[in-house]
LUMBA-47652 format. One line per 2 residues: number of its first residue (from 1); for each residue x, y, z of N, C-alpha, C. Coordinates in pm, 1 decimal. Layout:
// LUMBA-47652
NUM) X,Y,Z,X,Y,Z,X,Y,Z  ... .
This chain:
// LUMBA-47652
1) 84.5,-120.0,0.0,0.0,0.0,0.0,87.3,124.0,0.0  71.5,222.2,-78.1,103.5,354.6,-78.7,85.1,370.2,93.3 .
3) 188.5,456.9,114.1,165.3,625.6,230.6,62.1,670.0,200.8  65.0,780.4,359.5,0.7,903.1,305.1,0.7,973.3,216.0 .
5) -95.9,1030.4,119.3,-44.1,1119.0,12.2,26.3,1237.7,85.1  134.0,1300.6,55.0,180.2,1394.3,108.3,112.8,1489.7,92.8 .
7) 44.3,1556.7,-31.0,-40.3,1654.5,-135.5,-145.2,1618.0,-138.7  -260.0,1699.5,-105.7,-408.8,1628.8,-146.5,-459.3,1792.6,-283.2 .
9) -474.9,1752.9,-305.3,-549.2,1859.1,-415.3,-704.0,1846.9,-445.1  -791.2,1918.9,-384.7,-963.9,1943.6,-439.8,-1012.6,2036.9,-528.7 .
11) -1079.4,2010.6,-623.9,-1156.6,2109.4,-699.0,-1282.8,2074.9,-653.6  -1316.2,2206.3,-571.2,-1460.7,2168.2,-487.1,-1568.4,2211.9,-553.9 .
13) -1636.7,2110.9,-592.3,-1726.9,2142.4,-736.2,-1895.9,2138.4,-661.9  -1973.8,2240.8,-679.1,-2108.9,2135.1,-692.2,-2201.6,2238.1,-531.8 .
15) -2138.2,2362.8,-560.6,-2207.4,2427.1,-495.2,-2349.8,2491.8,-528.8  -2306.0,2519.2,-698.5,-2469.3,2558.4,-697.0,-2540.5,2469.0,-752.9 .
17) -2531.7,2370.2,-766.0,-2630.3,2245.4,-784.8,-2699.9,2177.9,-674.3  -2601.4,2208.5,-541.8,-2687.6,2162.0,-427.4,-2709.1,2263.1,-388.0 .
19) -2726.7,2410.4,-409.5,-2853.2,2502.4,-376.3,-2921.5,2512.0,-493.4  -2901.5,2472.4,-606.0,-3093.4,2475.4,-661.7,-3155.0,2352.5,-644.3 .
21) -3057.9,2267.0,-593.7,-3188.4,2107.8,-547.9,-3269.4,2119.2,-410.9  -3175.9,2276.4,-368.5,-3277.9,2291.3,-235.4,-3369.2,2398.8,-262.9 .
23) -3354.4,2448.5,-361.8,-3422.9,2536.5,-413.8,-3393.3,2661.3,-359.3  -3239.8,2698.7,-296.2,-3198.0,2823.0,-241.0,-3083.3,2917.0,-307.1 .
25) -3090.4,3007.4,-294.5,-2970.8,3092.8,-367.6,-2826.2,2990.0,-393.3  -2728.4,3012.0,-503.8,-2607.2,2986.3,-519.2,-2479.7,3051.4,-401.6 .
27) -2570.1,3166.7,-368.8,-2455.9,3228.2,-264.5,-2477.9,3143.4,-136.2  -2604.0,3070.2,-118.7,-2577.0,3013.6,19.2,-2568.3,2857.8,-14.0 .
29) -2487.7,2806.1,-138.8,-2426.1,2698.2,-123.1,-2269.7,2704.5,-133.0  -2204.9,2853.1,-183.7,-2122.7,2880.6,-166.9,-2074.8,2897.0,0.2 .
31) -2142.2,2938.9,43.2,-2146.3,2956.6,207.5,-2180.6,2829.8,283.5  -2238.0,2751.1,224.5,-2239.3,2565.9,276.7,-2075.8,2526.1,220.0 .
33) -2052.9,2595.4,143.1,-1928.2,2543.9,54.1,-1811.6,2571.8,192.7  -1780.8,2680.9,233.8,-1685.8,2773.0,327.5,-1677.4,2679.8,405.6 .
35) -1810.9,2632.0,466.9,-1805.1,2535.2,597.5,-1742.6,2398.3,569.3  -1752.3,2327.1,448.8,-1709.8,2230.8,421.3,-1546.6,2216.5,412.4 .
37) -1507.1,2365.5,343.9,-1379.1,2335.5,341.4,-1330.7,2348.1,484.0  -1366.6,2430.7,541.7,-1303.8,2413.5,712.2,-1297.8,2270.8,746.8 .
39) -1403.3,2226.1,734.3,-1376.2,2076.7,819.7,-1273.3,2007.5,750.6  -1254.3,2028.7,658.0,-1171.0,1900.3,565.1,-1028.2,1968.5,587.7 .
41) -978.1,2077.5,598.0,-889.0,2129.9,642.2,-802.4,2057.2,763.7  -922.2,2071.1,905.6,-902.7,2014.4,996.6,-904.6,1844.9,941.1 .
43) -935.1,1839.9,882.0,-945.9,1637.2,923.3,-832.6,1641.6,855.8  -763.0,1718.8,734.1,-648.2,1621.5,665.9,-530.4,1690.8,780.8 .
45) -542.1,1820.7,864.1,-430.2,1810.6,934.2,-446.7,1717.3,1069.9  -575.4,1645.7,1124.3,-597.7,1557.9,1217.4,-507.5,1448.3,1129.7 .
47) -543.9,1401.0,1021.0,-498.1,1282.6,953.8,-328.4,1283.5,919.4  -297.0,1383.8,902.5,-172.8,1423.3,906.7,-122.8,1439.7,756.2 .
49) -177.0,1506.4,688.1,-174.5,1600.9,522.6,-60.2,1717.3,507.4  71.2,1712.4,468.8,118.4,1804.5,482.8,71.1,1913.9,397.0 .
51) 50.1,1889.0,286.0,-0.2,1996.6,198.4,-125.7,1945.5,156.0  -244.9,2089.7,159.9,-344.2,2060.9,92.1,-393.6,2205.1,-13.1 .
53) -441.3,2163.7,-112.6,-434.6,2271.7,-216.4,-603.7,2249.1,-227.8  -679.4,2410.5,-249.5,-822.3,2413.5,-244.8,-857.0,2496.7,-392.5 .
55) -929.2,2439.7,-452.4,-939.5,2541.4,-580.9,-1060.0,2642.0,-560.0  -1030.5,2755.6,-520.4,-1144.4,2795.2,-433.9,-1203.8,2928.3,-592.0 .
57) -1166.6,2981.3,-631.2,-1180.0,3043.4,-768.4,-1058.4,3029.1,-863.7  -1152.8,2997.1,-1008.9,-1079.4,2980.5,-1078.8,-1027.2,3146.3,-1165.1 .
59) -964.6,3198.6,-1295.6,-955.2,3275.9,-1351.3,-1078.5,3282.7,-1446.2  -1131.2,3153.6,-1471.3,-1250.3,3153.6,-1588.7,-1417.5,3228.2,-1472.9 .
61) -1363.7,3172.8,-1341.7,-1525.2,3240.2,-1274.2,-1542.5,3399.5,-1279.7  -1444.4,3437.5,-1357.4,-1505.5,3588.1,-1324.8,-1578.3,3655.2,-1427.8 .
63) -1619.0,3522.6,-1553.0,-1731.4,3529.5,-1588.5,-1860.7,3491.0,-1564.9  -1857.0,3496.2,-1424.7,-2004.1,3497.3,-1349.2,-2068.8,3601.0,-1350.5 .
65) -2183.4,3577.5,-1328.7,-2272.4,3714.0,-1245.2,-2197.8,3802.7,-1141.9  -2227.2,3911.1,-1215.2,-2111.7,4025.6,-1078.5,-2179.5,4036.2,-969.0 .
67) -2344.6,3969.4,-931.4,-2354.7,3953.0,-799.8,-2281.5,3835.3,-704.8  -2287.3,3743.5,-796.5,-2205.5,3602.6,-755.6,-2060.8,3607.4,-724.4 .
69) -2007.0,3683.6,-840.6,-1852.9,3722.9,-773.9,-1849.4,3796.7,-691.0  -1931.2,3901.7,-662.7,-1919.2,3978.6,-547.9,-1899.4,3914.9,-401.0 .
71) -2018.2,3795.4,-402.4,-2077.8,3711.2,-278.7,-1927.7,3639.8,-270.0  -1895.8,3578.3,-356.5,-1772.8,3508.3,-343.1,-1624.0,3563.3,-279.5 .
73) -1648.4,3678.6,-315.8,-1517.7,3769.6,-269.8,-1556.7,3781.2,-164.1  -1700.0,3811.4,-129.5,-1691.1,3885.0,-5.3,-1657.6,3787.3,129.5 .
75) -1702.2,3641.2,49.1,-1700.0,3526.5,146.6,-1586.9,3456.2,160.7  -1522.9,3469.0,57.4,-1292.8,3509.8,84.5,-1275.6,3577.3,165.1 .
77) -1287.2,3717.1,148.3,-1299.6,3799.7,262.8,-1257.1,3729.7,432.4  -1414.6,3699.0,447.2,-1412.3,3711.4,586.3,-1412.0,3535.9,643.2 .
79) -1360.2,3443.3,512.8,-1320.0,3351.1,566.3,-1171.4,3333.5,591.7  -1113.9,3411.4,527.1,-947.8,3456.7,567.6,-949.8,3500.0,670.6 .
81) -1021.9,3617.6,690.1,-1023.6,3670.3,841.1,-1060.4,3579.0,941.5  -1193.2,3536.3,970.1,-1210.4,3477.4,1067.1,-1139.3,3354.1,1096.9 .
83) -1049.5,3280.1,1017.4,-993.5,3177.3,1038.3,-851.6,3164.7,1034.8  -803.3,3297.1,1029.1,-701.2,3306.0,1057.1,-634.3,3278.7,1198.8 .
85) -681.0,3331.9,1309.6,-602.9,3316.3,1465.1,-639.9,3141.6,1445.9  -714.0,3042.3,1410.3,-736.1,2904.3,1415.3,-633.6,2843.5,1324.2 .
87) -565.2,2918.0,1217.6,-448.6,2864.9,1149.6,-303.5,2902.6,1216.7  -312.6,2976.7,1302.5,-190.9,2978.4,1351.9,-177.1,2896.3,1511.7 .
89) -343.4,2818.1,1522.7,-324.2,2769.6,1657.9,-319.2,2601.9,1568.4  -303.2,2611.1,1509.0,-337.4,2505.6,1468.6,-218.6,2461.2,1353.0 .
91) -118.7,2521.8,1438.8,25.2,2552.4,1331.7,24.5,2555.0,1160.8  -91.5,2603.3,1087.3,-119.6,2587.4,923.7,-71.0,2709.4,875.1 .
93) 10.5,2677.9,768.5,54.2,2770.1,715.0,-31.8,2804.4,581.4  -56.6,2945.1,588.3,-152.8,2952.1,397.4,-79.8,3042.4,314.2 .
95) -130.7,2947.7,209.2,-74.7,3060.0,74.0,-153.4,3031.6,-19.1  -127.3,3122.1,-131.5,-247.8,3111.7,-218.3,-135.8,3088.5,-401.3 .
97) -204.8,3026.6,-501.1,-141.3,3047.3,-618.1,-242.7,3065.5,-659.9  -213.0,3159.7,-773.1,-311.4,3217.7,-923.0,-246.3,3366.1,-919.0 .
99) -295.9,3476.6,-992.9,-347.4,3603.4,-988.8,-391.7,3656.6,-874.2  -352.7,3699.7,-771.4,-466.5,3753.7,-671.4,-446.7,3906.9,-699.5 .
101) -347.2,3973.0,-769.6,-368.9,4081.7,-785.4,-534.7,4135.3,-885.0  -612.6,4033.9,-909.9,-707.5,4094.0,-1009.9,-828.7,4078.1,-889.2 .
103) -769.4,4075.5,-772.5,-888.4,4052.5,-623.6,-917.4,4225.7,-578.6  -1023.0,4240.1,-506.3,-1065.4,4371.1,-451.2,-972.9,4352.4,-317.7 .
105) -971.3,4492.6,-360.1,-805.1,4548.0,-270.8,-837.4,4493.3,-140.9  -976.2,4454.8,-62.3,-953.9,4411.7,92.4,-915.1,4296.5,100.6 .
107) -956.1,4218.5,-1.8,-941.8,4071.5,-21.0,-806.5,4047.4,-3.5  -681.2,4125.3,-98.7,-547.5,4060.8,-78.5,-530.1,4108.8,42.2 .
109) -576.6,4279.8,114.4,-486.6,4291.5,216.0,-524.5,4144.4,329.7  -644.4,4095.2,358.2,-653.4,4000.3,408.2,-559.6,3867.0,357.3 .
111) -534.2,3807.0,251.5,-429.9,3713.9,240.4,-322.3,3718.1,218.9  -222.8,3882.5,239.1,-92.2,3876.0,280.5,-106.6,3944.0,423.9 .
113) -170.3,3971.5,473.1,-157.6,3930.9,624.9,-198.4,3819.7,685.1  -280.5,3748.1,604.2,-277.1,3578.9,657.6,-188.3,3549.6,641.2 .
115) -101.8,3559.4,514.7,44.1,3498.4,481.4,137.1,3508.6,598.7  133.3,3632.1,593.8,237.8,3705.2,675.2,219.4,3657.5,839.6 .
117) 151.9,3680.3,890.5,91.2,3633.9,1014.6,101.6,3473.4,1053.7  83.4,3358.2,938.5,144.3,3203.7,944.4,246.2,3180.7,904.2 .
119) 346.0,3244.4,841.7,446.3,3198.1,789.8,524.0,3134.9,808.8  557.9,3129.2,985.5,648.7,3040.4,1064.5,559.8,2907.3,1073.5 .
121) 443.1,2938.1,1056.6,382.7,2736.9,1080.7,402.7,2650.5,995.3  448.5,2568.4,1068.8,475.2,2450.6,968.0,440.1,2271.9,977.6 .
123) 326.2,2315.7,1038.9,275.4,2143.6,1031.0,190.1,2098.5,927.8  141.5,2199.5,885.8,83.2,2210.1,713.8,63.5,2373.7,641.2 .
125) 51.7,2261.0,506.7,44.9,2436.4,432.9,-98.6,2399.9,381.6  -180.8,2516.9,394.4,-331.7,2531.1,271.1,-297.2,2621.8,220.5 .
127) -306.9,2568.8,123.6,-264.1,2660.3,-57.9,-460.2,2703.0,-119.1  -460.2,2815.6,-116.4,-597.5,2840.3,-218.5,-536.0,2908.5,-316.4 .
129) -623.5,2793.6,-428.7,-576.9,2850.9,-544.0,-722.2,2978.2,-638.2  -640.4,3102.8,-610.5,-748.2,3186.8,-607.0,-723.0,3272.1,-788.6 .
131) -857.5,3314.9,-863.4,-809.5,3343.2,-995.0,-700.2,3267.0,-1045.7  -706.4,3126.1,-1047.5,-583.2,3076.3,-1078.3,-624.4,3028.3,-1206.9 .
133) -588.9,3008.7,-1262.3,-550.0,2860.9,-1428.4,-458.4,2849.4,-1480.0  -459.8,2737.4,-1443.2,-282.9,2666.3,-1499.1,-203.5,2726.7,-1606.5 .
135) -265.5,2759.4,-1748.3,-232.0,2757.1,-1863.2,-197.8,2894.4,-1829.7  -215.9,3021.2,-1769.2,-183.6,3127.6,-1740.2,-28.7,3100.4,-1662.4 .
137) -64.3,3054.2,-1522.2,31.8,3016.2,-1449.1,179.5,2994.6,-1503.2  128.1,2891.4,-1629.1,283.7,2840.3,-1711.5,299.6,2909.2,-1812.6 .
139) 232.2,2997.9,-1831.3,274.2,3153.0,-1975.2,364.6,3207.6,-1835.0  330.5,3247.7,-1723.2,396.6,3392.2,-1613.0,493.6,3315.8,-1580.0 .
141) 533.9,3149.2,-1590.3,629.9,3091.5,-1544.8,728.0,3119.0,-1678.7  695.7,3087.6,-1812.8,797.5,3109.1,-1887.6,817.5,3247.8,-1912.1 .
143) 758.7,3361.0,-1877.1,774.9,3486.5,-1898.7,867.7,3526.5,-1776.2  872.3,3489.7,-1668.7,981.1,3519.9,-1598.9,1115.0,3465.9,-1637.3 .
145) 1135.5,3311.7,-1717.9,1258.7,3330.4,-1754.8,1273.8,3359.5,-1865.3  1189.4,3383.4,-2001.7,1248.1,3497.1,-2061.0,1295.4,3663.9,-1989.8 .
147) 1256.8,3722.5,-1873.1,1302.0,3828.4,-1840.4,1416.4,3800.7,-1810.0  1408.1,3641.0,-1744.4,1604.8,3649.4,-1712.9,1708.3,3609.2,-1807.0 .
149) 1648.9,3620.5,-1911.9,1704.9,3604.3,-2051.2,1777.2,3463.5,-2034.4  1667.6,3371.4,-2025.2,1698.0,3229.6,-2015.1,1702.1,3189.8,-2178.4 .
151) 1800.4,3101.7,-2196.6,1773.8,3099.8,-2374.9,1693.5,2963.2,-2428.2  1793.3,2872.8,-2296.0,1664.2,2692.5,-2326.0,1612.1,2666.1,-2232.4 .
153) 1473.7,2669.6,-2242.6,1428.0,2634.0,-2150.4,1432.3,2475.8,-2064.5  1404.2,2455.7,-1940.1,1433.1,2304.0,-1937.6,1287.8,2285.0,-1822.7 .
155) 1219.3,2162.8,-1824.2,1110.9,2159.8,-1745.5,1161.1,2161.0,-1617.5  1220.0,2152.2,-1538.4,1304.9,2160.1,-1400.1,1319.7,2351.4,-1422.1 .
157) 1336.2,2423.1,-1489.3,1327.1,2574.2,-1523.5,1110.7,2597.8,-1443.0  1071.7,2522.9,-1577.0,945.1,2588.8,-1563.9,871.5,2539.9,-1440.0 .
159) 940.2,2437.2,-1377.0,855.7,2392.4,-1197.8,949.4,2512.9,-1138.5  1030.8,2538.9,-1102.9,1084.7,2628.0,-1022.6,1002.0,2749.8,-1047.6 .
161) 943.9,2822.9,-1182.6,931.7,2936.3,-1164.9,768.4,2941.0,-1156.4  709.4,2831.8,-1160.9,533.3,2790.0,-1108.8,497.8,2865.7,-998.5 .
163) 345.6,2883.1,-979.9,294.8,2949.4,-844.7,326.4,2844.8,-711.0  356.4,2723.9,-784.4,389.6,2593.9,-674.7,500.9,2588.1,-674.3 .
165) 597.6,2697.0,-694.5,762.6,2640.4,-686.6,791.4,2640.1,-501.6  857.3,2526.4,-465.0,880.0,2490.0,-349.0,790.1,2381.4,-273.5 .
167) 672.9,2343.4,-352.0,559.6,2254.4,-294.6,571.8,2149.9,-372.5  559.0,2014.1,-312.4,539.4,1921.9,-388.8,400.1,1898.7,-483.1 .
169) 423.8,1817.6,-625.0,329.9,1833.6,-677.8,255.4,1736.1,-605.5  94.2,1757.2,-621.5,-3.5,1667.8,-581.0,-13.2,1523.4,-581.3 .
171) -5.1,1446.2,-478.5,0.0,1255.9,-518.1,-159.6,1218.0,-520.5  -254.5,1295.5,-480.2,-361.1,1264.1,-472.8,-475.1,1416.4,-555.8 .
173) -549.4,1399.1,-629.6,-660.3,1478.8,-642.6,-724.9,1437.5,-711.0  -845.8,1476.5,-551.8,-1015.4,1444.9,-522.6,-1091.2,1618.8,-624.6 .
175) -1193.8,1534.5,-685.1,-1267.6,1644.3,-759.2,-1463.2,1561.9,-709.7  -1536.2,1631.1,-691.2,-1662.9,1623.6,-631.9,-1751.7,1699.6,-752.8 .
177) -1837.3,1637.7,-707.4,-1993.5,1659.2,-797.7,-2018.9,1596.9,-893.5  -1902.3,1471.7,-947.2,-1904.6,1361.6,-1079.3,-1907.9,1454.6,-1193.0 .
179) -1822.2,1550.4,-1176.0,-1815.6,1597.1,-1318.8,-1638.5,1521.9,-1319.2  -1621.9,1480.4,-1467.9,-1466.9,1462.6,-1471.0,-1371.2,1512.7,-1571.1 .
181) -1310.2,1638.8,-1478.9,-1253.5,1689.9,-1563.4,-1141.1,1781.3,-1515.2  -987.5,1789.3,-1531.0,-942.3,1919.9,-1470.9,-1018.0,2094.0,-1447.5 .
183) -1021.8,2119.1,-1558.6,-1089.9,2230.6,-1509.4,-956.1,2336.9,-1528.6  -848.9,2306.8,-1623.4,-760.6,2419.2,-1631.7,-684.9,2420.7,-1486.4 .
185) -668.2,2305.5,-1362.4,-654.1,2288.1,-1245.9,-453.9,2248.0,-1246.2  -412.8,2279.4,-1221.2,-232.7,2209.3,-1230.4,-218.0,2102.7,-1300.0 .
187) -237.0,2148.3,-1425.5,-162.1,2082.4,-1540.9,-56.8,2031.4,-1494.4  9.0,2125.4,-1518.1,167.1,2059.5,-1512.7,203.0,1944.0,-1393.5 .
189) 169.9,2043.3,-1249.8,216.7,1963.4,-1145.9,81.4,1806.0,-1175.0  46.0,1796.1,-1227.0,-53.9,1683.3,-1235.8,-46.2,1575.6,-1319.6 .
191) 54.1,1556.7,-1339.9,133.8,1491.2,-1454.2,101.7,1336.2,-1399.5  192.8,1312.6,-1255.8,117.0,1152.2,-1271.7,44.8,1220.3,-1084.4 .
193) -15.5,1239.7,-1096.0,-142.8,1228.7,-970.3,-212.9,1163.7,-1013.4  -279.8,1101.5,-879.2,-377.6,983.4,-877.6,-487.2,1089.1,-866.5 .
195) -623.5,983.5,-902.5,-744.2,1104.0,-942.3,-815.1,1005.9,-883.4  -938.8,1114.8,-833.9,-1062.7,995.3,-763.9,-1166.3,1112.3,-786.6 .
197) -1232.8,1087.4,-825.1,-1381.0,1141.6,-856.9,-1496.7,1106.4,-781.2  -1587.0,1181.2,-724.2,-1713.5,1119.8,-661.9,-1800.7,1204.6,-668.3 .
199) -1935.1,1168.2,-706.9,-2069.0,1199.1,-705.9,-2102.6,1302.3,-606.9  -2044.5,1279.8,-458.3,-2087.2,1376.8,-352.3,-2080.0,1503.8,-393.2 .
201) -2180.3,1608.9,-404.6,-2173.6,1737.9,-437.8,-2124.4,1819.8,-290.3  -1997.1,1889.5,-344.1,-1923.7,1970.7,-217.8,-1918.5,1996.0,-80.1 .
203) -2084.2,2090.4,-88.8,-2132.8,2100.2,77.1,-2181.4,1982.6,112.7  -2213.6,1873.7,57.6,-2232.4,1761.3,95.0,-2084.9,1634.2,180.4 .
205) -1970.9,1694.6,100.8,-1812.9,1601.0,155.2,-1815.9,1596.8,291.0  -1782.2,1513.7,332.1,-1721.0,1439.9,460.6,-1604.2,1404.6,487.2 .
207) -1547.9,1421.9,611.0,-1461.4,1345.4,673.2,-1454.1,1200.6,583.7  -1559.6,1177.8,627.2,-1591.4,1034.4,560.1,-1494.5,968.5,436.7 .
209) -1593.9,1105.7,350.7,-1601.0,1050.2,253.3,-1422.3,1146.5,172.1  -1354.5,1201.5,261.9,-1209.4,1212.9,237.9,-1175.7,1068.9,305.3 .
211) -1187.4,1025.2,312.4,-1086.9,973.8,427.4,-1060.8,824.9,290.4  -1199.0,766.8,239.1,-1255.8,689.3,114.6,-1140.1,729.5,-10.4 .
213) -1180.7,873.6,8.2,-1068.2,905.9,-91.7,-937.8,854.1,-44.5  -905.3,884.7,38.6,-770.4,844.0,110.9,-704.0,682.5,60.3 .
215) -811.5,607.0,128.7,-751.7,448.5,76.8,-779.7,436.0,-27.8  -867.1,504.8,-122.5,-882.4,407.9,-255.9,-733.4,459.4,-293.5 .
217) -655.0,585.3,-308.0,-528.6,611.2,-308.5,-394.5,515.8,-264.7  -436.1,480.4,-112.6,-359.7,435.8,-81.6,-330.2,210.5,-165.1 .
219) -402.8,224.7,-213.5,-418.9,72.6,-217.4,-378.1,87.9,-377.7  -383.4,176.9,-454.5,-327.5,208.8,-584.2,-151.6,202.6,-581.1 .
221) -110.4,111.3,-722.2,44.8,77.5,-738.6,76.6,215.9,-841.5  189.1,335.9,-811.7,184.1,447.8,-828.3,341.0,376.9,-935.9 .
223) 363.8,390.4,-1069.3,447.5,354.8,-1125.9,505.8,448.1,-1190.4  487.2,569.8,-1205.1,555.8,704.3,-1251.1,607.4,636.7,-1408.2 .
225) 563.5,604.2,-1476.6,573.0,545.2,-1618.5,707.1,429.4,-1646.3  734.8,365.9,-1509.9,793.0,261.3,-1477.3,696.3,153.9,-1507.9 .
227) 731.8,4.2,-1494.2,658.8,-119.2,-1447.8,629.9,-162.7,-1334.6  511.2,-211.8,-1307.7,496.4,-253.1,-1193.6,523.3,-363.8,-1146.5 .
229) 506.2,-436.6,-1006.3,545.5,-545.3,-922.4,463.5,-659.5,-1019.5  375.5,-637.5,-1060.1,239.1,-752.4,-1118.5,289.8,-774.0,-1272.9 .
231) 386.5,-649.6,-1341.0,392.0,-692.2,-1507.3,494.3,-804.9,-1520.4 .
């Protein structure tokens, strides 16, 4: 059996599908959404997760409804805030990859003073990946070493200069709501991650039903385009 995954990676899908099956606004399954990721936070650092990465907005959502992005920012906002003094008791370190400069100015000052404020913790990191998409990510990765007037590039170049340079890439990512699909989600670092998909729509995830994720992972033979024990 595999370890622990060191990396868990979620694209937490399936918020507004379980508020129109309840027949309630999208902003308050986004806000069922907030609560969900807290718990799972706590269970993978109970379980012992060193890194966990949350795809909490992508770069493509900000072709939503500008009431919806609004609700969303605002609920970044004050879930940075309020959960911040619980990430530093709880030794978690956060950071975020994507764009956050295209965020309303309270929004970043809240996640570089979260930054700033956990930086010494180190029993895990939560990474939100905020305005992020990959395919952007790895244009700003090769555009920094063309500024350093790099002439060949080498893929060991373009992981170093990623929004994930210094993090291991993902051994595990869970995606919810049975849609299957990246989603423009870490290409690159996703090269051989294990994938598990499930039906459970977001505010619906569990402990539980991470944990499911967990062993079907762990019981998988991980061959990095080697052979395995069985060929």
């Amino acid at each position: 059996m595999n370890p622990l995954p060191t990396h868990i990676a979620i694209i937490m899908d399936g918020n507004g599908r379980w508020a129109r099956a309840k027949g309630i606004p999208r902003e308050e399954g986004h806000r069922r959404g907030a609560e969900t990721a807290e718990n799972i936070v706590e269970a993978c650092r109970d379980i012992g997760i060193r890194y966990l990465t949350l795809y909490a907005f992508s770069e493509e959502n900000w072709q939503r409804p500008l009431h919806e992005v609004d609700a969303l920012m605002y609920l970044l906002q004050c879930y940075i805030s309020a959960k911040r003094s619980k990430m530093i008791e709880n030794d978690i370190r956060f950071r975020t990859i994507g764009d956050i400069s295209k965020l309303p100015k309270e929004v970043v000052l809240e996640i570089e003073r979260t930054k700033e404020e956990t930086s010494k913790c180190n029993g895990m990191d939560l990474i939100l990946a905020v305005s992020y998409s990959s395919d952007s990510e790895i244009v700003r990765a090769v555009n920094k070493l063309i500024a350093k007037g790099v002439k060949e590039v080498t893929a060991a170049d373009i992981s170093s200069h990623l929004d994930t340079a210094g993090i291991p890439n993902p051994d595990l990512l869970i995606r919810t709501s049975g849609e299957l699909r990246l989603s423009n989600f870490l290409l690159w670092q996703c090269a051989y991650t294990e994938f598990y998909f499930t039906k459970v729509l977001w505010p619906d995830f569990t402990r539980k039903d991470l944990e499911e994720a967990i062993r079907d992972y762990m019981k998988r033979e991980r061959r990095f385009g080697g052979v395995g024990e069985g060929a």
